[in-house]
C-alpha positions as a Markdown table, in Angstrom:
| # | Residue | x | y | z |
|---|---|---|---|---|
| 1 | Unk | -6.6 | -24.0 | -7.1 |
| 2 | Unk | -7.7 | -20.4 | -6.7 |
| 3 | Unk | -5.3 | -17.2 | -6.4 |
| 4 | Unk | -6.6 | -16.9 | -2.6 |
| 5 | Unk | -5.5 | -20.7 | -1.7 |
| 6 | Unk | -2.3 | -20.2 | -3.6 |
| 7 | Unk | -1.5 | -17.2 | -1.9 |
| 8 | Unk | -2.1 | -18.5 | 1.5 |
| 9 | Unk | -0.5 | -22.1 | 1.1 |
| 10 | Unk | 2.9 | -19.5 | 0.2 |
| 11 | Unk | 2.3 | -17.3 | 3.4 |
| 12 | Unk | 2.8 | -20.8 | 4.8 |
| 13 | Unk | 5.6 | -21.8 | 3.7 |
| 14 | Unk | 7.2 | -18.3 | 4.5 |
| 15 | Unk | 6.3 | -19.0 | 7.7 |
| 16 | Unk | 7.9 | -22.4 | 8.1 |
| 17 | Unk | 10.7 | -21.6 | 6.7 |
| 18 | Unk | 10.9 | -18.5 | 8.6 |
| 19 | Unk | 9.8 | -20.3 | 12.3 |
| 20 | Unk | 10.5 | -23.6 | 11.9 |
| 21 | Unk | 14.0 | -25.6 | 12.5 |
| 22 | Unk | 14.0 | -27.0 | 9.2 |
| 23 | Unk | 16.8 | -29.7 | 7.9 |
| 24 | Unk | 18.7 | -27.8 | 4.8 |
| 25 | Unk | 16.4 | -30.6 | 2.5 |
| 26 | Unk | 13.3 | -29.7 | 4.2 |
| 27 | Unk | 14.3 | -26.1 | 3.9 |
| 28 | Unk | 14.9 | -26.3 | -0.3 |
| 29 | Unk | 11.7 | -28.4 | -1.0 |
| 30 | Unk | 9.7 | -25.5 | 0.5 |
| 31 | Unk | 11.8 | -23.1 | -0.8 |
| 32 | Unk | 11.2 | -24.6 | -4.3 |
| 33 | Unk | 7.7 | -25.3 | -3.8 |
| 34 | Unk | 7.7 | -21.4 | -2.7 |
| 35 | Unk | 8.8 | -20.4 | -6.3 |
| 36 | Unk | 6.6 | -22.6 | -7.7 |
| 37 | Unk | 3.3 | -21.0 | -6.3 |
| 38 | Unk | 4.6 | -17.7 | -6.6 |
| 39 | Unk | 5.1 | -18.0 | -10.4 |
| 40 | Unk | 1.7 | -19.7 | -10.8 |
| 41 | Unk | 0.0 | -17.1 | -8.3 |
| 42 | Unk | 2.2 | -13.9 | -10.3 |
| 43 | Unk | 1.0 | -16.1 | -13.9 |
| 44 | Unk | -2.8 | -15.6 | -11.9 |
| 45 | Unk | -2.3 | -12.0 | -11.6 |
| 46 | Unk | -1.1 | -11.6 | -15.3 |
| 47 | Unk | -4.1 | -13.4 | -16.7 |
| 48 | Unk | -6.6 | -11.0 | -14.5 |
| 49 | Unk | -5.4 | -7.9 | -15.9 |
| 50 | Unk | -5.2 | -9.2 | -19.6 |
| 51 | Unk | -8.8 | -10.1 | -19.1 |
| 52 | Unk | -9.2 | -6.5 | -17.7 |
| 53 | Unk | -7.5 | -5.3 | -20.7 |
| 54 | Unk | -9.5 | -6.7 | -22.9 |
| 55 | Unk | -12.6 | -5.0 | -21.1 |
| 56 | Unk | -11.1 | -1.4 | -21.1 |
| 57 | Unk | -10.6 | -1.7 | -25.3 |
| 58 | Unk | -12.7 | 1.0 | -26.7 |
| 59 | Unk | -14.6 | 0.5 | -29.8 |
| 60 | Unk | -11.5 | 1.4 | -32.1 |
| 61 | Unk | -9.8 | -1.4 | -30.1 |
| 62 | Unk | -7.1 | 0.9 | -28.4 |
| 63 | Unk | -6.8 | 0.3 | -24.7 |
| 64 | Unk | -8.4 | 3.3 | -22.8 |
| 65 | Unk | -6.6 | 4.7 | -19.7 |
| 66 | Unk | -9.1 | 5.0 | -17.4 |
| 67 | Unk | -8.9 | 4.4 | -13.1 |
| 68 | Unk | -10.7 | 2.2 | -11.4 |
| 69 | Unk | -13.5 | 4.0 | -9.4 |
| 70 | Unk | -17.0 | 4.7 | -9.9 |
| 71 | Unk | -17.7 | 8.9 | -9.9 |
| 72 | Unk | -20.5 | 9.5 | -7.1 |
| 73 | Unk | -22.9 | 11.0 | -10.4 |
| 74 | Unk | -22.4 | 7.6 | -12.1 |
| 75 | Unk | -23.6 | 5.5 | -8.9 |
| 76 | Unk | -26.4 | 8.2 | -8.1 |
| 77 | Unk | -27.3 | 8.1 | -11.9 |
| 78 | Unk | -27.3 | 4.5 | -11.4 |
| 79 | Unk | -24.6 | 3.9 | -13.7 |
């Protein structure tokens, strides 16, 4: 499954168990299945920004700080 269809089967379940009249069973097998996509969606999120990381390693292979957004030059300059 992708992060997008993880994160909106959770909003789901939040929902249900926020609307819904729910027996206490009911209630824990979401709740559970709740933890269980939030770990694999925050694992997701983990994985993304090691890959980003790994991108941002200069040539000397530290990690350079940089932020995430194109200077106007760079895009003019076609950069």
């Amino acid at each position: 499954m992708h992060y997008e269809e993880l994160l909106k089967e959770l909003e789901e379940i939040v929902r249900q168990l926020e609307e819904d009249e729910l027996t206490l069973e009911q209630s824990l097998e979401l709740f559970q299945k709740g933890v269980m996509l939030s770990k694999k969606c925050s694992k997701m999120l983990d994985d993304a920004e090691q890959k980003v990381s790994i991108i941002l390693k200069g040539s000397d292979g530290k990690i350079l700080e940089q932020p995430f957004h194109i200077n106007q030059e760079e895009t003019n300059n076609g950069v």
